[in-house]
C-alpha positions in Angstrom: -17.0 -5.5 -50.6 -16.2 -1.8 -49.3 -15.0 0.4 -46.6 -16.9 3.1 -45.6 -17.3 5.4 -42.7 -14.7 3.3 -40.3 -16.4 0.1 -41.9 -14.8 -2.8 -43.6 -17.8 -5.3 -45.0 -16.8 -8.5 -46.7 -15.0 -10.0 -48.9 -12.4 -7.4 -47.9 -9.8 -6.4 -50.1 -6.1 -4.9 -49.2 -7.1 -1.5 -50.5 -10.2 -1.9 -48.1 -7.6 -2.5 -45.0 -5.3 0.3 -46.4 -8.2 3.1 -46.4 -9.4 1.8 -43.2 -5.9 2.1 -41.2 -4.7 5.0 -43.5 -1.5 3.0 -44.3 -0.3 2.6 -48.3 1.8 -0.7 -47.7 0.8 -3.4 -50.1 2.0 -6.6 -47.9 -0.6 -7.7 -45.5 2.1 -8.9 -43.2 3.2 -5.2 -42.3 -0.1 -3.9 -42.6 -0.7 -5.6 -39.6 2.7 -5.5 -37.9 2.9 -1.3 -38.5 -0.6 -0.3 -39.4 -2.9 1.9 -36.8 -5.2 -1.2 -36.2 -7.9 -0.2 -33.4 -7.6 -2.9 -30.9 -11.5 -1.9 -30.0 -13.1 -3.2 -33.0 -14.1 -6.6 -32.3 -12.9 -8.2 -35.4 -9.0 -7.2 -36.0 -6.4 -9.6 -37.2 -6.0 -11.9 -34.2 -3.8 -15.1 -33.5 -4.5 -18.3 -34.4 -2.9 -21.0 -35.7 -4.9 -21.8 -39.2 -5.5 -20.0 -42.5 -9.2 -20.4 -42.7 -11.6 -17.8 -41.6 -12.1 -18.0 -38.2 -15.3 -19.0 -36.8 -17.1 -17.2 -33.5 -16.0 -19.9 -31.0 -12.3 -18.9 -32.6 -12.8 -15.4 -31.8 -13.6 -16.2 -28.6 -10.6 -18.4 -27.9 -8.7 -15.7 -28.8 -10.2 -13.3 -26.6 -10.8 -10.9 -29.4 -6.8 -10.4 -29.4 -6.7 -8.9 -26.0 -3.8 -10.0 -23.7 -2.6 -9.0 -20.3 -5.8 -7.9 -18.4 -4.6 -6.7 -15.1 -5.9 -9.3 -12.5 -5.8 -9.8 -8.4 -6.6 -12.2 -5.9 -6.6 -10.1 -3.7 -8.5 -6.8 -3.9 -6.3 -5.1 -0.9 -3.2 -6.0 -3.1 -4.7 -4.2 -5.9 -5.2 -1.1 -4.0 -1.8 -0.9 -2.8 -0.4 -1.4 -6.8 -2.9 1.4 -7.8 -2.5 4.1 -5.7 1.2 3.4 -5.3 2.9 7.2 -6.3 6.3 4.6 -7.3 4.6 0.9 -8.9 8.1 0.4 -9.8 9.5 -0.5 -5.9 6.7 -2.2 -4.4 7.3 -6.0 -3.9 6.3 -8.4 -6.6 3.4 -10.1 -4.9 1.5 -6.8 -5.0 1.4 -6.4 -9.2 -1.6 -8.1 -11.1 -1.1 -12.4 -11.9 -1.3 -11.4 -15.4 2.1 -9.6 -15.0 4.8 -12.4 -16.0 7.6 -10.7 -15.5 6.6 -9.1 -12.1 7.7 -5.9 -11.3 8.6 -4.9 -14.5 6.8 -1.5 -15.7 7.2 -2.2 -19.9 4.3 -4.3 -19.6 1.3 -2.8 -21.3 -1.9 -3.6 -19.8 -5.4 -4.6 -21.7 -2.8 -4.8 -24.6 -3.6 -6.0 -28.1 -1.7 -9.0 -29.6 -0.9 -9.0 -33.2 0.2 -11.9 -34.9 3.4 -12.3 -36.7 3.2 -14.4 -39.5 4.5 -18.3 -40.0 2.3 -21.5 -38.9 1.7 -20.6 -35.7 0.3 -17.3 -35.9 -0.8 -16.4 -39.7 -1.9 -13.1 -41.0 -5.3 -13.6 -42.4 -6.7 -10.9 -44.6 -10.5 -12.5 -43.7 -9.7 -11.9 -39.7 -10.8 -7.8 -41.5 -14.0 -9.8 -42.3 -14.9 -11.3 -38.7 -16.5 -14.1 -38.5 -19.0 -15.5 -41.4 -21.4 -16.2 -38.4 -21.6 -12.4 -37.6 -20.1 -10.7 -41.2 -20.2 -7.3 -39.5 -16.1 -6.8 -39.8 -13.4 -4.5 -38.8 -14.8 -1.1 -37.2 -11.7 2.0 -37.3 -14.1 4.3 -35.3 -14.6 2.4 -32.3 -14.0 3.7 -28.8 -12.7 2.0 -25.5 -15.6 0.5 -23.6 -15.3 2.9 -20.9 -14.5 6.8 -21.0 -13.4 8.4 -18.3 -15.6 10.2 -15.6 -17.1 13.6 -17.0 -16.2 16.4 -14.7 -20.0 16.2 -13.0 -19.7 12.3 -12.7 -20.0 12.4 -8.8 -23.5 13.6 -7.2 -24.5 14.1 -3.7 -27.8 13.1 -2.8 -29.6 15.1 0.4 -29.1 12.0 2.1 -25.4 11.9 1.7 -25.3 8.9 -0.8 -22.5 9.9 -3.3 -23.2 7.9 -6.6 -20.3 7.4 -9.4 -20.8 7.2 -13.0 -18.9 6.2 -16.0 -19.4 6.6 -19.5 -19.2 4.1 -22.1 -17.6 4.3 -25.4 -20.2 4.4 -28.0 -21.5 1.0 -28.3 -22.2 -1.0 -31.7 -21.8 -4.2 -32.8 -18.9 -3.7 -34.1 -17.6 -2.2 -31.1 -15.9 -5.1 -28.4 -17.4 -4.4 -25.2 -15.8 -5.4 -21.3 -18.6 -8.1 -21.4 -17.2 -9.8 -24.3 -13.7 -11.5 -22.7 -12.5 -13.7 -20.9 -9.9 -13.7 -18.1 -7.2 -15.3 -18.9 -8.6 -16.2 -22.2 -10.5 -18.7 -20.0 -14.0 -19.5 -19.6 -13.6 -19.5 -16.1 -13.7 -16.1 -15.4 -16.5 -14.7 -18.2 -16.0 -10.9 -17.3 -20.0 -10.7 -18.7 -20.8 -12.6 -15.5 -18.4 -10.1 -13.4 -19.9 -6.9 -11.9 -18.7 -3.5 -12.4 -17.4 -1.2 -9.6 -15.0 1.4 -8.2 -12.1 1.8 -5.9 -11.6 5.0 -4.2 -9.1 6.7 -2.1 -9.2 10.1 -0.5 -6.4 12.3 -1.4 -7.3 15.6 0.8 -9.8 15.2 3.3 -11.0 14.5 6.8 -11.6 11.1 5.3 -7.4 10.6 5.8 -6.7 8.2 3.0 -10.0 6.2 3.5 -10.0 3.6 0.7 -13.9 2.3 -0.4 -14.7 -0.2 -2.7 -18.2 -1.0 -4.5 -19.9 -2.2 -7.4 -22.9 -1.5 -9.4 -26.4 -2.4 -7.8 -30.0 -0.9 -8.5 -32.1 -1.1 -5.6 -31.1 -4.5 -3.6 -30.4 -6.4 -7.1 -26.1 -6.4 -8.4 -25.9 -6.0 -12.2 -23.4 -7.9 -14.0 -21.7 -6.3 -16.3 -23.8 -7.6 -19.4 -26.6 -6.5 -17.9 -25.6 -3.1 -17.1 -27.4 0.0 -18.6 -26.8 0.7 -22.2 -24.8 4.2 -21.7 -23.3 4.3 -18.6 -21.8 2.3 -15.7 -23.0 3.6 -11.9 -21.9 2.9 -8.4 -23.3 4.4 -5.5 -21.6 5.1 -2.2 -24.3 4.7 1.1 -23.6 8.1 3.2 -22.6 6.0 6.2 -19.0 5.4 4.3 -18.3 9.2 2.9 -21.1 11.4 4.1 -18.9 12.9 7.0 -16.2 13.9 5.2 -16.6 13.8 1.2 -15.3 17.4 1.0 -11.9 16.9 -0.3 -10.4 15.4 -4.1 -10.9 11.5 -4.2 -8.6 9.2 -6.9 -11.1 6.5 -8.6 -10.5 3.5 -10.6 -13.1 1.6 -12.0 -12.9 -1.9 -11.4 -14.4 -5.6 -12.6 -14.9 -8.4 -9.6 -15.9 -11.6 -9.7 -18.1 -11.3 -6.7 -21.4 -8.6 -5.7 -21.0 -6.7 -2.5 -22.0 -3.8 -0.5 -19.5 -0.8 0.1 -16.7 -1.7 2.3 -13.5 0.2 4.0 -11.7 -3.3 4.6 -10.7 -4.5 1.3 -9.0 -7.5 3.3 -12.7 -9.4 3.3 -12.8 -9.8 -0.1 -9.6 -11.4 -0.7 -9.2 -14.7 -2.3 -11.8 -14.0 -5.4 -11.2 -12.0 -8.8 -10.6 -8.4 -9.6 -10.1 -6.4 -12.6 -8.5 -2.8 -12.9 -10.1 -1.1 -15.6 -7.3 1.0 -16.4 -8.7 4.1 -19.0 -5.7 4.3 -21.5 -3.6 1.5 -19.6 -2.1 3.5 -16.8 -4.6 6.7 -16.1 -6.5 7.2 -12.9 -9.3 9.4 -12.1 -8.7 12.3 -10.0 -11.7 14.1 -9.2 -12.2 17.2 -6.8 -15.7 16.7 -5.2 -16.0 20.0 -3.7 -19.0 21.5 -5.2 -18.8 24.4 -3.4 -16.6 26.4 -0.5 -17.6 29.0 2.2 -15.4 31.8 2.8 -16.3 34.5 5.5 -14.6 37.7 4.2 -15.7 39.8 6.8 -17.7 39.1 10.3 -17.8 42.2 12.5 -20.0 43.4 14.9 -19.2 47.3 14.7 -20.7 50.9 15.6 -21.8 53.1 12.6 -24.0 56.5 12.9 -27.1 54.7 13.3 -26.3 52.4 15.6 -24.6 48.6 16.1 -24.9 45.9 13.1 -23.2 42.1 12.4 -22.0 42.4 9.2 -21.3 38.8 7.7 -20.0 38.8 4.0 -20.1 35.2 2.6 -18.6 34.4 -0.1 -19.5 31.4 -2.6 -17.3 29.5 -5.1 -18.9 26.5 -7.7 -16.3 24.3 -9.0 -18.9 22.3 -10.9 -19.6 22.8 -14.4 -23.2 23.7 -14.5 -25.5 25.9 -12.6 -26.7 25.9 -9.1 -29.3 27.1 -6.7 -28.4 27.6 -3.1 -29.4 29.0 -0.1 -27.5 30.7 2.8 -28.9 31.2 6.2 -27.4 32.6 9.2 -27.8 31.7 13.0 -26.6 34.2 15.2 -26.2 33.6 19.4 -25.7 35.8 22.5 -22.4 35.7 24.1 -23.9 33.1 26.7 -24.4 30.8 23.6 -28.3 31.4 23.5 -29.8 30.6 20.1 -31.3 34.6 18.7 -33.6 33.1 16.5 -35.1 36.7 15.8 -31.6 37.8 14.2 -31.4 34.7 12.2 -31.6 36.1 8.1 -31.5 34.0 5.3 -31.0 34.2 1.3 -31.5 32.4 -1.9 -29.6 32.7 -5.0 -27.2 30.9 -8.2 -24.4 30.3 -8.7 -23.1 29.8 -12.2 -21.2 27.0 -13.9 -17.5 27.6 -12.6 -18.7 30.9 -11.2 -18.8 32.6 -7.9 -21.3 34.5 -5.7 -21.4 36.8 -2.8 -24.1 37.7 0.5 -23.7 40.5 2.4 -25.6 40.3 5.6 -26.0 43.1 7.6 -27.7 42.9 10.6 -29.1 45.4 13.3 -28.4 44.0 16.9 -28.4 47.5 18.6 -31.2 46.3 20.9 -29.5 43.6 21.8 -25.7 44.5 21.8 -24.9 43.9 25.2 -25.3 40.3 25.0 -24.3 39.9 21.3 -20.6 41.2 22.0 -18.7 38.5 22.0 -21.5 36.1 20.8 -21.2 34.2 17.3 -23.1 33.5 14.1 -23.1 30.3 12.4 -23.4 30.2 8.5 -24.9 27.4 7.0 -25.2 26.7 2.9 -27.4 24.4 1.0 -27.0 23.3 -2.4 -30.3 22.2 -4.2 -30.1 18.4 -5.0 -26.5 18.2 -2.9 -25.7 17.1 0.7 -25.6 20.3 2.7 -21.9 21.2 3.0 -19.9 19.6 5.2 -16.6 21.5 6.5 -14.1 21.3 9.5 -17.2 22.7 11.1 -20.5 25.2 10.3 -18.4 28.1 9.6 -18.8 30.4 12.3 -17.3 33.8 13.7 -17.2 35.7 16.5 -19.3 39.2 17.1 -16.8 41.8 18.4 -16.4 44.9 19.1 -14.8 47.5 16.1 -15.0 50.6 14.4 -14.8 51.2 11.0 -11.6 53.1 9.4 
């Protein structure tokens, strides 16, 4: 009929398929073999062996074309193939069942199967058509079912919960979503009826190489992937499994299991059902620095000047996150027998820009009470509206002592 707009609509013609895939070869054959054919339109040339349209319950036999999903039995095994620095040395047993040849890195995962002509696997000029059931057809503009993570995907709740999001391609129904396969091509394992989630690992941190694993939930209910919300995919993290050490850069894969269940550290439980790595562009992970802020103390001096004895604390703020924040700084300042000087204490509201920094300068008279402030400390703390109050080493702290200006 025509192609507009990234559209082929039935009865397709040749010129149809060339516009669409922007290549000017007349035979259908090496259209197909050579042509830029989006493997995330649903309806694509496929195999099959018959000449005749295919029907729906075709397409779905053929898993919409799409071959060598990466899948585990074992979610610890997964782990340990995707954070491996070197896949290519670790022991076969730990590479995905989908991997035939085991160990061998020219495999290309979530790959899209052409076919190649012959009896077996016949180029069909209607496959451009879909099926008559549907008649919506080949789509050029659609993208992978899921993007990666924008840079502000992680958030920090007060309480210390750290939820994960990530964004879907743009979603038509021309588009073949997660939902729609199979694994492997089987009806056994309908990733519609699987449930998103993430693996994690941290990088740098106090954490040391914790690995968490979770999938998507909404209040006490698990949401298969079918289900899930119609722009994004969410996991959340409780605070008892991150809130003591987030600080630090975390590597993330989103992942599909065949089972619900709440955040765990020992991946090792879970063994024995399905799992999916979701691998964005076949072989990229997430890395994502989930600092949102850092403390530096540039200067924290108790000194003598003209008019007397101060603490001067200079604190300095830097936002790593792209969009503006409010925060507050307060200071807690103690005599040198570790007595809380709550009548010294000064605080101080401000924002910080997207990618931006800030500074506070404190400057505090303790003349009255310098004899028991030398050698005492300050404490600085920082809170971040609508984030878990930082979390360092410690509350970073100095001691008072004893200097002159130059």
């Amino acid at each position: 009929m025509a192609y507009s707009s990234g559209i082929i609509t039935a009865p397709v013609s040749i010129y149809d398929v060339q516009r669409a895939i922007h290549n000017s070869n007349a035979d259908l054959g090496r259209l197909i073999d050579q042509g830029n054919i989006n493997q995330w339109s649903k309806y694509k040339p496929v195999v099959f062996a018959t000449v005749k349209r295919l029907t729906q319950q075709q397409w779905l036999m053929t898993n919409y074309g799409i071959i060598n999903i990466p899948t585990w039995t074992r979610l610890s095994y997964m782990s340990i193939f995707l954070f491996s620095p070197d896949r290519g040395s670790l022991q076969n047993i730990y590479w995905p069942e989908c991997d035939v040849g085991s160990g061998s890195l020219s495999l290309e995962y979530w790959a899209y199967q052409r076919p190649t002509g012959g009896v077996a696997s016949p180029f069909r000029l209607t496959d451009f058509n879909g099926p008559a059931e549907d008649n919506y057809g080949y789509y050029h503009l659609a993208e992978q079912p899921i993007g990666p993570m924008p840079s502000n995907a992680i958030t920090i709740e007060p309480t210390g919960n750290m939820h994960m999001r990530f964004s879907y391609g743009r979603q038509t129904v021309r588009t073949l979503k997660l939902s729609d396969l199979t694994w492997p091509g089987s009806t056994g394992y309908d990733i519609g009826e699987m449930y998103f989630g993430i693996i994690m690992r941290q990088l740098t941190g106090t954490l040391n190489h914790r690995t968490v694993a979770a999938v998507m939930k909404i209040g006490d209910d698990f949401i298969k992937m079918k289900d899930a919300a119609a722009h994004e995919f969410r996991v959340t993290v409780p605070a008892d499994y991150v809130e003591a050490g987030y600080a630090g850069t975390w590597q993330i894969f989103p992942i599909i299991s065949s089972v619900p269940f709440d955040p765990t550290s020992d991946l090792a439980t879970l063994d024995g059902n399905k799992f999916i790595a979701v691998l964005p562009d076949h072989t990229q992970a997430i890395n994502v620095g989930i600092n949102y802020a850092q403390i530096i103390i540039t200067d924290a001096i108790g000194y003598r000047n003209s008019d007397g004895r101060n603490a001067n604390i200079i604190v300095s703020l830097s936002n790593t996150e792209d969009i503006l924040r409010n925060y507050r700084v307060s200071i807690e300042m103690y005599d040198k027998y570790g007595t809380h000087q709550t009548t010294y204490d000064r605080s101080r509201t401000g924002q910080i820009a997207a990618s931006g920094s800030a500074t506070e300068n404190f400057t505090i008279d303790i003349r009255q009470a310098w004899a028991s402030f030398q050698g005492g400390t300050f404490i600085v703390r920082v809170t971040i509206t609508d984030t878990l109050k930082f979390k360092l080493d410690s509350d970073a702290s100095g001691t008072i002592t004893d200097q002159t200006p130059q």
